[in-house]
C-alpha positions in Angstrom: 60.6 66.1 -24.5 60.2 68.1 -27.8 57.7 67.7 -30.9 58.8 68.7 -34.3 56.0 69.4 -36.9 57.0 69.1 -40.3 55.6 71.4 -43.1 56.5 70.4 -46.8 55.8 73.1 -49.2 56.0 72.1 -53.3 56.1 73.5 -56.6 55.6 77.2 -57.0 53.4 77.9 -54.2 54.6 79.3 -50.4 52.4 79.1 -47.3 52.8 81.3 -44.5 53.2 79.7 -41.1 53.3 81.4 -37.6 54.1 79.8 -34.2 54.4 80.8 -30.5 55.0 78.7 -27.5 55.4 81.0 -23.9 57.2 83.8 -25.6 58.8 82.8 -28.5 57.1 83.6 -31.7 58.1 83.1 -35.1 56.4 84.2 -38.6 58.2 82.7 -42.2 56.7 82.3 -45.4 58.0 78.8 -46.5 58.1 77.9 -50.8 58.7 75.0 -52.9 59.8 77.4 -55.8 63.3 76.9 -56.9 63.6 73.2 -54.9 63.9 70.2 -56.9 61.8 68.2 -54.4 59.6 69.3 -51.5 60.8 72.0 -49.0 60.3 70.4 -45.5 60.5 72.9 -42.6 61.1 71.1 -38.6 59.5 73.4 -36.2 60.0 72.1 -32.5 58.1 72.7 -29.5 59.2 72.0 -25.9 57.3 69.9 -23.3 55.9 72.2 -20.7 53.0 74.5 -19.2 53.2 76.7 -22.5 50.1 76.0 -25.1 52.2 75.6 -28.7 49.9 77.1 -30.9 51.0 76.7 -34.8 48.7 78.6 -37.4 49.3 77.6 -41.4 48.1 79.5 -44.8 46.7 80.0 -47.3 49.0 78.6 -49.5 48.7 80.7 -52.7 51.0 80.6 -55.6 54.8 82.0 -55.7 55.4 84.0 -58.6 58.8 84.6 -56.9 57.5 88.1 -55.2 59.0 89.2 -51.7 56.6 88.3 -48.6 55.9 89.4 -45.5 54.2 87.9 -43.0 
């Protein structure tokens, strides 16, 4: 079984997001600048053992500036 969570990001602003499951890990900043509608981001996690832990923000405005997470 898998679970996606969806995170929609609008407008000029970008919200960090970081997720790990086991021993995958993954950290993306995710923006609604330049999109003409929402940007929707599908993460999946897998049924098993492993605690899915999913953190989110702030959300602060783009200015269109290069992030790191």
């Amino acid at each position: 079984m898998t679970v996606s969570v969806s995170i929609s990001v609008n407008g000029n602003y970008k919200l960090p997001v970081t997720y790990k499951q086991g021993d995958r890990e993954h950290s993306q900043v995710i923006s609604g600048r330049g999109h003409s509608g929402p940007n929707v981001v599908h993460i999946p996690f897998y049924h098993g053992s492993d605690v899915m832990t999913l953190e989110l923000g702030p959300e602060v405005q783009d200015n269109g500036e290069a992030e790191t997470v």
